[in-house]
C-alpha positions in Angstrom: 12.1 -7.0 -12.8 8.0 -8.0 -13.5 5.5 -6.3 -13.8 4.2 -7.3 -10.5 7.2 -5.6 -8.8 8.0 -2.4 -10.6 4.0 -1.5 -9.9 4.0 -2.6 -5.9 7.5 -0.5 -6.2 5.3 2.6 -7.3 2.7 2.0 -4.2 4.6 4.5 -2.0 5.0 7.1 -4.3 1.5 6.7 -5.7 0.5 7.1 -1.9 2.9 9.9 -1.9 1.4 12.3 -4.9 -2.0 11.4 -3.1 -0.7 13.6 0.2 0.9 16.2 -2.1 -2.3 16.7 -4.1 -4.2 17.1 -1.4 -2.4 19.4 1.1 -2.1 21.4 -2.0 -5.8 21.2 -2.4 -6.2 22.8 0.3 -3.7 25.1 0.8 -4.1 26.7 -2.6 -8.3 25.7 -2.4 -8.9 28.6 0.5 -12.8 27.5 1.7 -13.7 26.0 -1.8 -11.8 23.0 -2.4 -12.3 21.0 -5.4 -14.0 17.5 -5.0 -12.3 16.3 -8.0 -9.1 16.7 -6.7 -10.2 15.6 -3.4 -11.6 12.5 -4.6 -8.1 11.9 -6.6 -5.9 12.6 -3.6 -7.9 10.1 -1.5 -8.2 7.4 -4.5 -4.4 7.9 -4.3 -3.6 7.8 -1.0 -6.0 4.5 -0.5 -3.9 2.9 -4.3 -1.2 1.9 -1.5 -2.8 -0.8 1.1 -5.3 -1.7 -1.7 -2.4 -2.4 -3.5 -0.6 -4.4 -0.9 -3.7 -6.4 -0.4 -4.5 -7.1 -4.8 -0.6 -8.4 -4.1 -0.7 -10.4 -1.7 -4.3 -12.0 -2.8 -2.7 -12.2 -6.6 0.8 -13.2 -5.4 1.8 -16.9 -6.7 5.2 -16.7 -4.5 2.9 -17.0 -1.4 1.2 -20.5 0.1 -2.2 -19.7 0.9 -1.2 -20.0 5.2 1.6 -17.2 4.1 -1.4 -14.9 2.2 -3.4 -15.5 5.5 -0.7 -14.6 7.8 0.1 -11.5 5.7 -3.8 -10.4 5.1 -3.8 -10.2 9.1 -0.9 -8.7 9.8 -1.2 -5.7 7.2 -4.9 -4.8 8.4 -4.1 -5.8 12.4 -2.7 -2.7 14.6 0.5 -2.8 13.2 -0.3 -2.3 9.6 1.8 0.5 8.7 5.0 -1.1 10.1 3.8 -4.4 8.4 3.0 -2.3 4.7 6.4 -0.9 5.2 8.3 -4.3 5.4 6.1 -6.0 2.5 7.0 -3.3 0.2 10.7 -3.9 1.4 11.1 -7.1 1.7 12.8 -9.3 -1.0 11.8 -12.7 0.3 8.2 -12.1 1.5 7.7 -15.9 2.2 10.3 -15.8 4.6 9.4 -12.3 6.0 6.1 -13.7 7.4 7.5 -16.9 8.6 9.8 -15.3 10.3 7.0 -12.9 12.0 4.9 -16.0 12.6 7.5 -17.3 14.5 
C-alpha cells in the first residue's frame, strides 16, 4: 500500500481524535477552555476534507474531468456522503463515472 493511501486511510480517524479532543476540552475545560487545544481539535477535525481535496488535486489515478467531477461533488450538498465513498472506494475513477452518469 503507498504512501498516498495509508495517509487518506488515516483522514477518518485523524478527523476522529479531532472530536474526541475537543468534547473533552470542554467537558473537562468547565468555563475556561484551552485555545491550544481548541485550535488542535478544529485543525484536526478540518485534516479530513482538506485531505480529501490535497488527494484528489495531487492524485495521478484521476483525468483532470474526474478531479473536476470529484472537487464538486465533495464540496456540493452532499459532501459528507460523497467524502465517505472517496475514502471507500477502491476504484475512484470509476466511482465518479459512475456518479456522473
Amino acid at each position: 500500500m503507498n504512501t498516498s493511501r495509508r495517509m487518506l486511510k488515516a483522514l477518518p480517524f485523524a478527523g476522529l481524535a479531532g472530536l474526541l479532543l475537543l468534547t473533552a476540552a470542554l467537558l473537562i475545560g468547565f468555563e475556561e477552555v484551552g485555545t491550544g487545544v481548541v485550535v488542535l481539535s478544529v485543525a484536526l477535525m478540518l485534516s479530513v476534507p482538506v485531505g480529501i481535496l490535497l488527494h484528489v488535486s495531487l492524485s495521478a489515478d484521476l483525468t483532470p474531468p474526474q478531479k473536476a467531477a470529484w472537487r464538486r461533488v465533495l464540496t456540493g450538498p452532499r459532501a459528507l456522503s460523497a467524502m465517505s465513498e472517496y475514502l471507500t472506494s477502491d476504484d475512484r475513477a470509476a466511482a465518479i463515472d459512475h456518479k456522473r452518469a
